[in-house]
N, C-alpha and C positions, 0 to 999 in steps of 0.2 A: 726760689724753687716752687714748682707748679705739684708736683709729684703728686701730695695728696687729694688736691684738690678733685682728679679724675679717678677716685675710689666709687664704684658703684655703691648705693645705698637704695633701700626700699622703704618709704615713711607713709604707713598709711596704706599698705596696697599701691604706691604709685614710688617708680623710680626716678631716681634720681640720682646724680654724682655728691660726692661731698663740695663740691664747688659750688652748688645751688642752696649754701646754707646760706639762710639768710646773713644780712652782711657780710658777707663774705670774708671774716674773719673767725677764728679760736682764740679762745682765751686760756688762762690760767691764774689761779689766787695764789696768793703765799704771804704768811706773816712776816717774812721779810725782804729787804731790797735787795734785789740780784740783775747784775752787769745784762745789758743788750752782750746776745752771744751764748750765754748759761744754757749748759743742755740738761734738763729735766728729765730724772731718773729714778726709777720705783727704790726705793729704801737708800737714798744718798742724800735724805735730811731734807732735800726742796720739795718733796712732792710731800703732801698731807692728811690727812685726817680722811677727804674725798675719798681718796684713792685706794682700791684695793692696794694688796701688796705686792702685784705683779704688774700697774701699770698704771700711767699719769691720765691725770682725769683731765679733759678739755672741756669750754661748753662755746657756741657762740655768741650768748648772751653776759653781757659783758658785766651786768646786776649779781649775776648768779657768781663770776668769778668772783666777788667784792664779797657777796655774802659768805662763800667757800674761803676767801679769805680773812674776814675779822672771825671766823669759826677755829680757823687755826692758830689765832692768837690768844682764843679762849676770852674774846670778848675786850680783851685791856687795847684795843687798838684798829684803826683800819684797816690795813693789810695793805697789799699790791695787789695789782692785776695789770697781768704782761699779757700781750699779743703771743701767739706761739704758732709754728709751726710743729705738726708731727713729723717724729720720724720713725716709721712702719705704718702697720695697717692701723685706718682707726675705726674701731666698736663700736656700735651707734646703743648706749644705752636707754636713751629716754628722747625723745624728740616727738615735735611734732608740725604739723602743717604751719606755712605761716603765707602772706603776700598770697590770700586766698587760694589758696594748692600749688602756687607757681615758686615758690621755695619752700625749706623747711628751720626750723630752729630745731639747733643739737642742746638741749637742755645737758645731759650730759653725755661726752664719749671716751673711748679710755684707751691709750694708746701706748706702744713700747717706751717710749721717749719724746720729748720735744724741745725743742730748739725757740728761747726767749728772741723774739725779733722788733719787740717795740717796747 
């Protein structure tokens, strides 16, 4: 699925689609191992500590899912970090310019749901 990927976003004063994050992946942490397929969902135990209570945190910085995930183990462990798709709109909460203004890093974004795909 392409779907989210053509979300307009604005980073910086300058637009963009969410398909221009830099490497063109999302991620996700979690203190534990969960099946390629597992859909990500605010208060059904996989989504974490990040995440408000209303929606699954993303970042495309694949460091930051690693550190969101041994945060949610409370330190006793590495964690995961799954590839994800969202599924709805996604929130650009923190992000910034990256590949000198011609992409962007979503440090973090916060979405209804998402779908583990790697």
């Amino acid at each position: 699925m392409t779907g989210w990927r053509t979300g307009p976003v604005t980073i910086q004063g300058r637009p963009f689609t969410l398909g221009d994050v830099h490497g063109g992946k999302l991620y996700h942490g979690s203190p534990r191992p969960l099946p390629v397929g597992t859909i990500l969902e605010p208060d059904h135990g996989a989504n974490f500590t990040q995440s408000d209570p209303g929606a699954v945190s993303v970042t495309s910085d694949p460091q930051r899912a690693a550190y969101w995930a041994q945060e949610a183990t409370g330190g006793t462990g590495p964690g995961h970090v799954y590839e994800v798709e969202p599924i709805g709109h996604v929130t650009v909460w923190r992000a910034g310019l990256a590949d000198y203004g011609r992409s962007f890093t979503l440090w973090e974004g916060r979405t209804p749901a998402a779908r583990i795909t790697a």
